[in-house]
C-alpha positions as a Python dict, from the first residue, in 0.01 Angstrom:
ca = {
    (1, 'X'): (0, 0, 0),
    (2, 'X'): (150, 324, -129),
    (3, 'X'): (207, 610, 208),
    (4, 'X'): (-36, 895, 91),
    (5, 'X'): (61, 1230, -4),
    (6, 'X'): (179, 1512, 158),
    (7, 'X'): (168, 1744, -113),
    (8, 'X'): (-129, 1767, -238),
    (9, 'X'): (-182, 1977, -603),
    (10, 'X'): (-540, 2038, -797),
    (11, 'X'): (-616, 2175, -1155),
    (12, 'X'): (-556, 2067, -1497),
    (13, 'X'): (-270, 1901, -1600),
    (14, 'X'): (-148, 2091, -1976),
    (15, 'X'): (21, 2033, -2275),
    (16, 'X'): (190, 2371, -2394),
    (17, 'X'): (220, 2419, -2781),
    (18, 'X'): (547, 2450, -2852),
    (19, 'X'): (620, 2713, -3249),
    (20, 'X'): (685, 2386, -3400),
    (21, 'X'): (384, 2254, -3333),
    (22, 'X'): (521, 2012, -3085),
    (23, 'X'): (381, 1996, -2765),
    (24, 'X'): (560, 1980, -2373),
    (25, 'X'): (344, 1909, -2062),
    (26, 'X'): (285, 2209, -1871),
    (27, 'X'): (70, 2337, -1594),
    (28, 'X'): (37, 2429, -1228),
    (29, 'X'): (29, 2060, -1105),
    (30, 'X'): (330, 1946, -1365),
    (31, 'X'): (592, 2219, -1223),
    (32, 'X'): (472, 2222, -870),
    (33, 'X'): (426, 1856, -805),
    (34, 'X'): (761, 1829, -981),
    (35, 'X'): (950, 2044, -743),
    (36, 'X'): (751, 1945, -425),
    (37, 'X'): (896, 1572, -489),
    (38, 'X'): (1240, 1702, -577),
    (39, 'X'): (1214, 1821, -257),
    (40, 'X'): (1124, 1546, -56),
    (41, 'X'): (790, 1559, -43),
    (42, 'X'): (517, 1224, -121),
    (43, 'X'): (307, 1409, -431),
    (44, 'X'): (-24, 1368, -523),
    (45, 'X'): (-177, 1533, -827),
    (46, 'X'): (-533, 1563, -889),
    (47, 'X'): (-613, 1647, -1264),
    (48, 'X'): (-865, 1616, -1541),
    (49, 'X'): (-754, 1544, -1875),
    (50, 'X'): (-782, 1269, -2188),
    (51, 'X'): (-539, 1097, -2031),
    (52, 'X'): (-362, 1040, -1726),
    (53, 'X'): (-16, 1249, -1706),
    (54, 'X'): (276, 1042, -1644),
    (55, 'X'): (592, 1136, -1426),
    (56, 'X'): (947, 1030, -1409),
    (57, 'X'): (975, 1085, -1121),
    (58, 'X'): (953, 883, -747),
    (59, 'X'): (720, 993, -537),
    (60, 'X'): (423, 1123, -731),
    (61, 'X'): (91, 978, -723),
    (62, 'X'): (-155, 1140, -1006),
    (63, 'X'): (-545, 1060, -938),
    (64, 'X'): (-703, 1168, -1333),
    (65, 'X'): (-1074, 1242, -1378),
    (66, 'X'): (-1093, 1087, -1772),
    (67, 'X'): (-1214, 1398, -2013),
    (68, 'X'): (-1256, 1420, -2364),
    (69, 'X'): (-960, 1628, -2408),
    (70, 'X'): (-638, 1758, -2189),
    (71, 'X'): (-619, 2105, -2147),
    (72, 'X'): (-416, 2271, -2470),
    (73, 'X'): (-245, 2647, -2425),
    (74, 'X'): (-61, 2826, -2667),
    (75, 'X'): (185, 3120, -2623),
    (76, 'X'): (291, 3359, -2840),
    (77, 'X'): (570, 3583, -2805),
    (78, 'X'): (479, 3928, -2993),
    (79, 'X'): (612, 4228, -2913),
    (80, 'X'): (438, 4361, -2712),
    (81, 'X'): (457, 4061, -2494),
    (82, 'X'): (285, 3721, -2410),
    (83, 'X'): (-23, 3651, -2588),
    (84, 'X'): (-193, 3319, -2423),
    (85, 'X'): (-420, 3076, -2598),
    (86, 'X'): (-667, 2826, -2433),
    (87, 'X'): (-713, 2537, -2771),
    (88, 'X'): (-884, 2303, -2563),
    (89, 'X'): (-1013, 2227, -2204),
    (90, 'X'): (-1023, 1920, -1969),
    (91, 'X'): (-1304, 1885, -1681),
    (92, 'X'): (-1402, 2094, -1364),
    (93, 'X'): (-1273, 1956, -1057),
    (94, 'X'): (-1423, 1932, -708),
    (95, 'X'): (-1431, 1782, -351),
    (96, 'X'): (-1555, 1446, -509),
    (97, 'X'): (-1234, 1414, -740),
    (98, 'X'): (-956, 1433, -441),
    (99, 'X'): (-920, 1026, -337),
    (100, 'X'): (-1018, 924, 22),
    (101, 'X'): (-744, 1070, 216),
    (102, 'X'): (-559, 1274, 25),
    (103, 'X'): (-731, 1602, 227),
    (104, 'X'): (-543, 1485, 515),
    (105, 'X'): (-211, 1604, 328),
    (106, 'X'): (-13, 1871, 524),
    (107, 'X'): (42, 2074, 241),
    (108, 'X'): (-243, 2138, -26),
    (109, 'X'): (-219, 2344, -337),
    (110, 'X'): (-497, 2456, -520),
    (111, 'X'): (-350, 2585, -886),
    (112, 'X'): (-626, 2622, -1113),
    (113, 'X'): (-563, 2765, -1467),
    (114, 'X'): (-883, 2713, -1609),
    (115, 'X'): (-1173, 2824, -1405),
    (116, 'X'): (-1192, 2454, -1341),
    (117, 'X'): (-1150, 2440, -973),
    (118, 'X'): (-1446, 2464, -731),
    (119, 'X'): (-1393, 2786, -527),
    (120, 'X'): (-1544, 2545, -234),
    (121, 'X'): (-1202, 2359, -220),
    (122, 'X'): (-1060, 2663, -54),
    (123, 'X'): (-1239, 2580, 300),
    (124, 'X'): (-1239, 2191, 182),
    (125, 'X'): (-878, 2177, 388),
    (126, 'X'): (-902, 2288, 722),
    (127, 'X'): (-541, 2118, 876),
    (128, 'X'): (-377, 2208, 574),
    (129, 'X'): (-165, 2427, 506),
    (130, 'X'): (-334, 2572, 168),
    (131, 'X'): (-157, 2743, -70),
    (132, 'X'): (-324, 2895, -320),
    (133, 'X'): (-179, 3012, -672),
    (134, 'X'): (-473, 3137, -806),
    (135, 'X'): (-439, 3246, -1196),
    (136, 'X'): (-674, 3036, -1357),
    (137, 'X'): (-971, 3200, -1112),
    (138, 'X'): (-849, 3524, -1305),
    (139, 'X'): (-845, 3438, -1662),
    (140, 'X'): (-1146, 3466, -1919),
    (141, 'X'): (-1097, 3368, -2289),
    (142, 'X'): (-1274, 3462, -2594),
    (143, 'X'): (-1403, 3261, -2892),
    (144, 'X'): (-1049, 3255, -3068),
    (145, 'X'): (-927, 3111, -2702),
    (146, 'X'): (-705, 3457, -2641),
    (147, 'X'): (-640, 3443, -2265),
    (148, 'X'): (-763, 3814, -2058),
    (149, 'X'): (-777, 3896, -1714),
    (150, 'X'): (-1119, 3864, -1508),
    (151, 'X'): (-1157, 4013, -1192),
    (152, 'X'): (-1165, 3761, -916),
    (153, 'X'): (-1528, 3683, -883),
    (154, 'X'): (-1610, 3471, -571),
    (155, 'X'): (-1694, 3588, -195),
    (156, 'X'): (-1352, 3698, 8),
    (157, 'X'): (-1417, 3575, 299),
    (158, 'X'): (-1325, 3194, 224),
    (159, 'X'): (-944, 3304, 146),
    (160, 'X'): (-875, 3387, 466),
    (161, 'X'): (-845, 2975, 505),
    (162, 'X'): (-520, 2992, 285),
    (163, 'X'): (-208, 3017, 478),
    (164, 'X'): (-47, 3208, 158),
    (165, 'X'): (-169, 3300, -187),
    (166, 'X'): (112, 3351, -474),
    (167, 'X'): (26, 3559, -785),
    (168, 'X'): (222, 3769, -1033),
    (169, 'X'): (110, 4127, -1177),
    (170, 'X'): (4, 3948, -1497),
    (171, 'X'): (-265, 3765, -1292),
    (172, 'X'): (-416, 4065, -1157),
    (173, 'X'): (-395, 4259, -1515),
    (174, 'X'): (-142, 4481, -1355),
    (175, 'X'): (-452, 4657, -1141),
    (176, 'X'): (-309, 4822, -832),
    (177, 'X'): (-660, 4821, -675),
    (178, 'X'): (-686, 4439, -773),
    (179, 'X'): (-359, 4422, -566),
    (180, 'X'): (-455, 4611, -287),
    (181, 'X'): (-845, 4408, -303),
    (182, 'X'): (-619, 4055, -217),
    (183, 'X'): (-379, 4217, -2),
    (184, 'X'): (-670, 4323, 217),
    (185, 'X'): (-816, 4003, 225),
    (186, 'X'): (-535, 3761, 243),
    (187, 'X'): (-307, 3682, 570),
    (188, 'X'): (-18, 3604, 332),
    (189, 'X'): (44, 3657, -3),
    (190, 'X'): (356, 3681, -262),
    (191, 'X'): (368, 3898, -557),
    (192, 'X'): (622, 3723, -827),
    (193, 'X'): (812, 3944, -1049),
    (194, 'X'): (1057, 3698, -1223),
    (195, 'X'): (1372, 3877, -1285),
    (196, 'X'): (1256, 4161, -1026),
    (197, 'X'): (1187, 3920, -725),
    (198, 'X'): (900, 3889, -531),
    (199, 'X'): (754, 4087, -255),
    (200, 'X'): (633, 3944, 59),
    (201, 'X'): (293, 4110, 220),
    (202, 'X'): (239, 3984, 515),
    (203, 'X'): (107, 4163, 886),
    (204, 'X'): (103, 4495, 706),
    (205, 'X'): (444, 4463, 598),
    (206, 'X'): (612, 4414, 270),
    (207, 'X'): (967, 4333, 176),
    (208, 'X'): (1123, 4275, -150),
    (209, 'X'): (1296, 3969, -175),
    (210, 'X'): (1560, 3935, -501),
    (211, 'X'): (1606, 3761, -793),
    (212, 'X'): (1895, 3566, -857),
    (213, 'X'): (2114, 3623, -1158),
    (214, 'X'): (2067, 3379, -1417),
    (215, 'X'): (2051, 3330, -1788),
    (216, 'X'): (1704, 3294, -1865),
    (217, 'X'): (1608, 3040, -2114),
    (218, 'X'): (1260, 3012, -2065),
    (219, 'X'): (1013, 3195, -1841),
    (220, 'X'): (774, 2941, -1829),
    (221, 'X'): (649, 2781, -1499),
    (222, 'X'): (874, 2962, -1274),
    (223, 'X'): (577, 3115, -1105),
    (224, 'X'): (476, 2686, -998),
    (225, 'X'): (813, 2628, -944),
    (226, 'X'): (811, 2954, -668),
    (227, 'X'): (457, 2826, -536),
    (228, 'X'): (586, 2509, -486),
    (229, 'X'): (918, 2569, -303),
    (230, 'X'): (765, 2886, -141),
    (231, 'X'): (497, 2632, 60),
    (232, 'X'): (756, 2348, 122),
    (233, 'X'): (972, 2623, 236),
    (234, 'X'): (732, 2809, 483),
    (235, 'X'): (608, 2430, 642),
    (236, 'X'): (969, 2371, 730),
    (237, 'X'): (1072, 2700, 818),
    (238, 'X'): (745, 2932, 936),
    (239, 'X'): (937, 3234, 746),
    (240, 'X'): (778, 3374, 463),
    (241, 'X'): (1082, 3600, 386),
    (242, 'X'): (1355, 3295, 415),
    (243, 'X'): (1045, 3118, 225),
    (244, 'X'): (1053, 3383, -69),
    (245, 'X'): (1421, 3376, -78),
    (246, 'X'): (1424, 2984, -96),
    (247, 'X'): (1166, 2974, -410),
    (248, 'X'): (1331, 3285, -559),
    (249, 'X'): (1642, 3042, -599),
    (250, 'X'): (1424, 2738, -706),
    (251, 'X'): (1264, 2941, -993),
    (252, 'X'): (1598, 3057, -1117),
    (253, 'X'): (1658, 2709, -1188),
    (254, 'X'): (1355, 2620, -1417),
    (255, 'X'): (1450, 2963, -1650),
    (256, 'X'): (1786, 2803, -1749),
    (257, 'X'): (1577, 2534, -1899),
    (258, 'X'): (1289, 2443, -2136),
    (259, 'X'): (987, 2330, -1967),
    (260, 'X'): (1026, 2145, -1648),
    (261, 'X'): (1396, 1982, -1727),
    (262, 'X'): (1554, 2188, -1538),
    (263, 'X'): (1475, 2188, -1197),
    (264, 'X'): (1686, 2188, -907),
    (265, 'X'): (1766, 1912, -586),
    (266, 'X'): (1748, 2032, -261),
    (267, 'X'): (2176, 2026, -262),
    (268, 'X'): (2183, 2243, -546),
    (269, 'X'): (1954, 2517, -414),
    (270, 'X'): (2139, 2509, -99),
    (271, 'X'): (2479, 2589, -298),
    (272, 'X'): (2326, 2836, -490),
    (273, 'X'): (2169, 3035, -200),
    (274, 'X'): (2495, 3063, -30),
    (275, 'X'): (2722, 3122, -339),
    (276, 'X'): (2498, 3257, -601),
    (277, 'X'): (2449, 3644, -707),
    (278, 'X'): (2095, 3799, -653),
    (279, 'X'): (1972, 4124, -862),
    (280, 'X'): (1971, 4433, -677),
}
């Protein structure tokens, strides 16, 4: 009998089209789960999609709700920045979909991309600590597929169950208010700003943590790859700063890289935090 999880990840599992015309899996619970078991942790990934991802990796159990199709995005580089496609979209997922324990994890993270989380889950987790990354409660799409932001448009009061929510200024459509709307009604949360950082607000404080210097590759799923660390990070530690500072360094490791092949062991983000350069 397999020891249940301990990480615990929800929302679609991707594949990302690649310009040509290849695709790479992608998605919240593909980066995060990946770095939670490179970092010890017993994984468990809860997904919809055509069929089941598979990891090589140790340590990762993946629980699949069978759809008609996985969930397809597309990004385009254009100059004046990203341009995101949704091509095709997997099932909702719920309370019913997590397998008979798996709640009892000590570290859940909810990571939808799609709208296809139930905003319920958020208060599904009481002894958890729940991290919340929540982009995919911010994005509409239009009948081409082309990826906007959408205001986030559930009741506040359930987030104050997560111990920490991570987002970027992307998510939020580069709103102040929209910032200042989840500061006020979070207890913890991390703004990402790849090669910038991240900033910490937590108590009524904020501090900028920085970037280390890298040569970025690829930009994609650093923000998972932060989430990820950042919560495995904060259960061990209880610091949100040392926590930021820990994922900062996890993150640079997945830019060097295309996709997920380049993430780091807990040895090698413990060299590079005490020999690397950070970004001023």
């Amino acid at each position: 009998m397999c020891a249940l999880p301990d990480y615990v990840v929800i929302g679609h599992a991707t594949q990302d089209l690649l310009p040509d015309g290849r695709t790479t899996p992608g998605g919240t619970v593909t980066y995060s789960g990946l770095t939670a078991a490179m970092l010890g942790r017993r994984v468990g990934i809860v997904t919809s999609a055509a069929q089941a991802p598979q990891y090589r990796s140790d340590g990762i159990l993946v629980h699949c709700r069978p759809a008609p199709f996985t969930t397809l995005y597309e990004n385009l580089q254009t100059p004046q920045g990203r341009k995101q496609y949704l091509r095709a979209r997997a099932l909702p997922l719920g309370l019913d979909d997590v397998p008979a324990g798996w709640g009892q994890a000590r570290i859940v993270h909810l990571g939808p991309l799609t709208q296809e989380l139930d905003p319920a889950l958020i208060q599904a987790f009481p002894k958890a600590l729940l991290g919340i990354t929540p982009q995919g409660w911010l994005r509409q799409w239009d009948a081409d597929g082309l990826i906007s932001p959408v205001a986030w448009g559930h009741a506040w009061q359930p987030l104050e169950a997560a111990a920490a929510v991570v987002l970027s200024p992307e998510d939020l459509g580069d709103d102040p208010n929209a910032l200042a709307e989840w500061r006020a009604h979070t207890r913890l949360l991390v703004l990402t700003l790849g090669r910038r950082g991240a900033i910490v607000y937590h108590r009524g404080q904020e501090q900028r943590v920085p970037a280390y210097d890298v040569l970025e590759v690829d930009p994609t799923g650093a923000g998972d790859v932060f989430a990820a660390a950042f919560l495995v990070q904060l259960d061990e530690c209880g610091d949100p700063v040392e926590a930021a500072r820990f994922a900062n360094c996890a993150a640079s490791f997945v830019v060097e890289g295309v996709g997920a092949s380049n993430l780091a062991t807990r040895e090698q983000l413990e060299w590079r935090m005490a020999h690397g350069r950070t970004l001023t």
